[in-house]
C-alpha positions as CSV (number, residue, x, y, z in Angstrom):
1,X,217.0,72.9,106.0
2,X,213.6,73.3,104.7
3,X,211.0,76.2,106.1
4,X,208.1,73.3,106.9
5,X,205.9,76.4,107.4
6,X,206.5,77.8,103.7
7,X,202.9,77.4,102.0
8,X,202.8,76.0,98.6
9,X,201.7,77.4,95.5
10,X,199.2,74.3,95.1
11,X,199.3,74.5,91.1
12,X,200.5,70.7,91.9
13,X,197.2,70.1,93.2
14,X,194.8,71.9,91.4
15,X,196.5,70.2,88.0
16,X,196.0,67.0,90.1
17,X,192.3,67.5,90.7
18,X,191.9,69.0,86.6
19,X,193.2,65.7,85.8
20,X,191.0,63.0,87.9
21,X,187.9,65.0,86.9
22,X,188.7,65.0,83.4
23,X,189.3,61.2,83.5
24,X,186.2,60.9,85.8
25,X,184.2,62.8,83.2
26,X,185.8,60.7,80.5
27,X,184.9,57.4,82.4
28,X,180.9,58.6,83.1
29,X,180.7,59.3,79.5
30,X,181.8,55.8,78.2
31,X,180.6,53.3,80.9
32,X,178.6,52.8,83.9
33,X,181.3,52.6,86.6
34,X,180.6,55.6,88.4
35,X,176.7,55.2,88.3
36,X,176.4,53.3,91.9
37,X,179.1,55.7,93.6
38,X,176.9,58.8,92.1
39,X,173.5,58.0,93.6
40,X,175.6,56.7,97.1
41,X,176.3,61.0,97.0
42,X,173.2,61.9,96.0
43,X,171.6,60.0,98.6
44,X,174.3,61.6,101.6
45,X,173.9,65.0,100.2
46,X,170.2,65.3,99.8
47,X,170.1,66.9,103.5
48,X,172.5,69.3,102.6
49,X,170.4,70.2,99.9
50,X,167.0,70.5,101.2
51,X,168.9,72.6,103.8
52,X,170.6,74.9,101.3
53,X,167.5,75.0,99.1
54,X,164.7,76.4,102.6
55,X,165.9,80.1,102.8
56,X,165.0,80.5,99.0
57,X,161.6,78.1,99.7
58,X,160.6,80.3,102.3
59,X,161.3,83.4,101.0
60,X,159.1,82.1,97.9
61,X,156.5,81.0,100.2
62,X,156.1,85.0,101.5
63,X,156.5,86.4,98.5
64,X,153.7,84.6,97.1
65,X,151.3,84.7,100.6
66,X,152.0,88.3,100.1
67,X,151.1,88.6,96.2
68,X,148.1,86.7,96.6
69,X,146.3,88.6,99.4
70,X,144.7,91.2,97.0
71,X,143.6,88.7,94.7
72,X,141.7,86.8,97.6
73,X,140.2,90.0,98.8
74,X,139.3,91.0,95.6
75,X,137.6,87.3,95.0
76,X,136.0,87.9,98.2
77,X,134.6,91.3,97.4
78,X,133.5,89.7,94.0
79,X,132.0,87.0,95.8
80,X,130.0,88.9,98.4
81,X,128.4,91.4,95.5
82,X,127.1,88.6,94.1
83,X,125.7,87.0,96.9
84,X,123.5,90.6,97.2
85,X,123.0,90.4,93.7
86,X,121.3,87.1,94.3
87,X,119.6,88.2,97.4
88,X,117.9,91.2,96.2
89,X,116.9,88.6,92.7
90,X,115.0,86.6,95.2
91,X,113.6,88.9,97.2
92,X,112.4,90.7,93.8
93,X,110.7,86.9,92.4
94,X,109.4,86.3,95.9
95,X,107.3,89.8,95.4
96,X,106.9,88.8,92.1
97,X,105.1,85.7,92.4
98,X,103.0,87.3,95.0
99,X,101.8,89.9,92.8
100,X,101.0,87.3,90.0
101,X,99.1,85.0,92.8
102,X,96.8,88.5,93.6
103,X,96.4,89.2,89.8
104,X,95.4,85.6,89.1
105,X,92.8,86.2,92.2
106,X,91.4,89.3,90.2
107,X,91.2,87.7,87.3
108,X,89.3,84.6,88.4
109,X,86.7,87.3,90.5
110,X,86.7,89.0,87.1
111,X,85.5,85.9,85.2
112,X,82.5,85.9,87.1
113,X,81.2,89.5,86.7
114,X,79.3,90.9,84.4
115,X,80.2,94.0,84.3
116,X,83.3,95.1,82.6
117,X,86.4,95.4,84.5
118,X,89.6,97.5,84.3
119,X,93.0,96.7,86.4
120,X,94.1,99.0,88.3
121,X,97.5,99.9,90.5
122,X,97.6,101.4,94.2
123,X,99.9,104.4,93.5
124,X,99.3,105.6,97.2
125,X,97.7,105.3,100.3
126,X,96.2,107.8,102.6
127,X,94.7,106.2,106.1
128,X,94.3,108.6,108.9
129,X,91.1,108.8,111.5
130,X,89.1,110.7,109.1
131,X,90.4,109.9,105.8
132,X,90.0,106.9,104.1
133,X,91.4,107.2,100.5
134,X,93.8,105.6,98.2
135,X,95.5,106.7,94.6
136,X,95.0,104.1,91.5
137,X,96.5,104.5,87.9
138,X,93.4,104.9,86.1
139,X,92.2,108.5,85.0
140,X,90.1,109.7,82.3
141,X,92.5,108.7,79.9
142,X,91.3,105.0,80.8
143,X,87.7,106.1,81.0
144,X,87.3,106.2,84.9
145,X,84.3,108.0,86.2
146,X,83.1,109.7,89.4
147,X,81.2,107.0,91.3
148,X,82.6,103.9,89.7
149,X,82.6,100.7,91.9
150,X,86.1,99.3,93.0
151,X,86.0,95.8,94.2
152,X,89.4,93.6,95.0
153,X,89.4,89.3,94.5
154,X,87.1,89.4,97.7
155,X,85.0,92.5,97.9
156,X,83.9,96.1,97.6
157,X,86.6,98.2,98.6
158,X,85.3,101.4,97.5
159,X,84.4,103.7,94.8
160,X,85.4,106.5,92.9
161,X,84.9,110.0,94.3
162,X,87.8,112.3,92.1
163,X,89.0,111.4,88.3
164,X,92.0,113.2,87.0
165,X,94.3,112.7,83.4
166,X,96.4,109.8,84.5
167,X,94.9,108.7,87.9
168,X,91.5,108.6,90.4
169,X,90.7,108.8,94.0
170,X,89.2,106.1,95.8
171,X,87.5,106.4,99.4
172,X,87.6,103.2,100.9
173,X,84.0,101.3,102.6
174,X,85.9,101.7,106.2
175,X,85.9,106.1,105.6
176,X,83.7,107.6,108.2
177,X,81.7,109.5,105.9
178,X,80.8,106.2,103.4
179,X,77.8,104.5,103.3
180,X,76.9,101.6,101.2
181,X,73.2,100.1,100.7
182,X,73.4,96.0,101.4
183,X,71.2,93.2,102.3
184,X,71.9,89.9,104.6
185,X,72.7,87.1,102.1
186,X,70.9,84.7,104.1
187,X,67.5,86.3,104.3
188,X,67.5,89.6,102.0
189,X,67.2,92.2,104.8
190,X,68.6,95.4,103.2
191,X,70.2,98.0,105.4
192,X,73.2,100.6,105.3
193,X,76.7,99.7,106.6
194,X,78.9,103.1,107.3
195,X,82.9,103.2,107.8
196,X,83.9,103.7,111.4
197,X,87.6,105.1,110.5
198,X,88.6,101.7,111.6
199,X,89.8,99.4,108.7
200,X,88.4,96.5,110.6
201,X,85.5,97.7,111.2
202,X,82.0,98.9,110.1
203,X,78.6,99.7,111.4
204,X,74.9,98.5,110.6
205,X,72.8,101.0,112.4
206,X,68.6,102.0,112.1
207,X,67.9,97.9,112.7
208,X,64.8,97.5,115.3
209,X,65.4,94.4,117.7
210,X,63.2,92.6,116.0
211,X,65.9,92.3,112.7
212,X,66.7,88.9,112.2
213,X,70.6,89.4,111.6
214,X,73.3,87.1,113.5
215,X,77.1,86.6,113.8
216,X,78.3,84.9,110.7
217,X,76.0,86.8,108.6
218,X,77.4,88.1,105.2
219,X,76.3,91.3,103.9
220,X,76.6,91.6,100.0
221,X,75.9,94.8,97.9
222,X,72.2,95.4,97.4
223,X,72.3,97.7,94.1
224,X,70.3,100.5,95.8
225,X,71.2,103.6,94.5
226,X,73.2,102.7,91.1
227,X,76.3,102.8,92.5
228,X,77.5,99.1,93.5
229,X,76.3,96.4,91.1
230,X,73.8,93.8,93.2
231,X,76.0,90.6,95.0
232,X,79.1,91.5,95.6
233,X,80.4,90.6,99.2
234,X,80.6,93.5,101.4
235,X,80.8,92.3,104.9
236,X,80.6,90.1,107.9
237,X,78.9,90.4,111.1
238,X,81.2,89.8,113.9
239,X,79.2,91.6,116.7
240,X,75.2,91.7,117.6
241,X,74.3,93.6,120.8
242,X,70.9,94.1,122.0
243,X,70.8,97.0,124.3
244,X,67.6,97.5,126.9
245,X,65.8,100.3,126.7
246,X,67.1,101.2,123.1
247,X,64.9,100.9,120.2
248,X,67.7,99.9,117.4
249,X,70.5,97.2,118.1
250,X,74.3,97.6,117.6
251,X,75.7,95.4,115.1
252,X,79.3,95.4,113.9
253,X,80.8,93.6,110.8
254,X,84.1,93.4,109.6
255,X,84.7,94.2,105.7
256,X,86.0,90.8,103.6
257,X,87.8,93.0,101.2
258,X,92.0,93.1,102.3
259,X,91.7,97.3,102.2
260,X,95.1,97.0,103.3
261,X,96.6,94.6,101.7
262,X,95.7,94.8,98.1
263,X,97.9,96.2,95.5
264,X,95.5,95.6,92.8
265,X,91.9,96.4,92.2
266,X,89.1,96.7,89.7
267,X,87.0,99.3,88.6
268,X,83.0,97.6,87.6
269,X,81.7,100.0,84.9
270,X,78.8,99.3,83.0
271,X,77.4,99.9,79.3
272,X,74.9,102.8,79.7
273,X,71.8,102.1,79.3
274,X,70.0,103.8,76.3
275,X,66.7,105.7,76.3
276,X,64.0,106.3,74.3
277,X,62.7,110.3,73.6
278,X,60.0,109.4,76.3
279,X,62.8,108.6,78.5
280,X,62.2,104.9,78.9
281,X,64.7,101.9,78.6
282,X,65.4,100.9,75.1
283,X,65.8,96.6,74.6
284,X,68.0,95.8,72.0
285,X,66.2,92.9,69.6
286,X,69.0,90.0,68.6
């Protein structure tokens, strides 16, 4: 009796199914039988495929998150150095244009003098109760002299009290021990304005009660004493106070010059004048 539990070799079968796929193969190859039954199975085992095929999708999908990450941060880091880049650009061209607005001011103010002009740079500033000064980049290499008026797009600002190689002193109208001779543009008074230690502020003292001088009044350089050319705006009179029993009144005026706010100024020199042995003026015949 036969053992229905012996297993079989299964040669039988395996050169059963070597057989159908050869024919199958054989079939495929020379007609278009099998065509319809193939996509049928494509169709059934797509799931099983998509299924198989997500471990290796994700495991892609990590990989490359992961791979990626530095190159983002370094596109980031890239990205953001620029953006300063660009920042600090326009910051520079916003002061830029500013400076070129102020030294188109000067230069229009110095189409109108007469006296020759020289540019010149605030290389520092020195403001304290006392001390009114500033630093320019003109010396005596640029032929700057003790003296020497310094006026911005507006006004007088100062003059030159200390001239060294490569750069001068300047003592502003607003230090307490300046005084500049000036006269009311509306009427010719003449007078003396002298710095307070206040930047907005100076004072026209010595004027009797009877002065005709208002608020509004601007005060303009009167050429006394050599030193500022005649015209140039000085001041403005923002205070008039008339005190009893006092012989002079108090008058206040704010300088129209931006003492601090310019960045640029320019030094008025004029050609010397020449003299005879006698020690007269000598005209020059055209």
């Amino acid at each position: 009796m036969a053992d229905p539990f012996r297993k079989s070799s299964g040669w039988p079968q395996l050169g059963l199914v070597f057989v159908m796929s050869v024919a199958m193969m054989v079939v495929d190859s020379r007609t278009t039988w099998l065509n319809a039954p193939r996509n049928v199975v494509s169709v059934v085992l797509s799931p099983i495929q998509y299924l198989a095929s997500l471990p290796s999708s994700v495991s892609g999908y990590f990989t490359s998150a992961l791979t990626a990450e530095p190159d983002v941060q370094i596109a980031y880091d890239n990205l953001r150095n620029e953006y300063f880049k660009l920042k600090s650009e326009t910051l520079l061209l916003r002061a830029l244009e500013e400076e070129n607005s102020d030294l188109r001011a000067l230069l229009g103010a110095s189409e109108r003098l007469r006296e020759q002009v020289t540019l010149a740079e605030l290389v520092d500033v020195r403001l304290d109760r006392d001390n009114h000064r500033i630093s320019i980049g003109r010396g005596l290499r640029h032929e700057a002299y003790e003296g020497q008026a310094v006026i911005d797009d507006r006004g007088v600002i100062g003059q030159v009290t200390e001239v060294m190689p490569l750069s001068s002193v300047v003592v502003l109208i607003t230090d307490p021990g300046h005084a500049l001779p000036v006269q009311v543009e509306r009427n010719g008074l003449r007078t003396v304005v002298y710095g307070t230690g206040s930047l907005d502020r100076l004072r026209v003292p010595f004027l009797n009660q009877n002065s005709d001088i208002k608020i509004g009044d601007r005060l303009i350089s009167s050429g006394l004493g050599g030193r500022f050319p005649n015209g140039y705006p000085v001041a403005e009179v923002s205070d008039v106070e008339v005190i009893q029993d006092e012989k002079f009144i108090r008058v206040i005026a704010t300088p129209i010059a931006k003492l601090d706010r310019s960045n640029h100024v320019l030094l008025l020199s004029r050609e010397p004048v020449k003299h005879s042995e006698f020690g007269l003026p000598v005209q020059e015949v055209e």
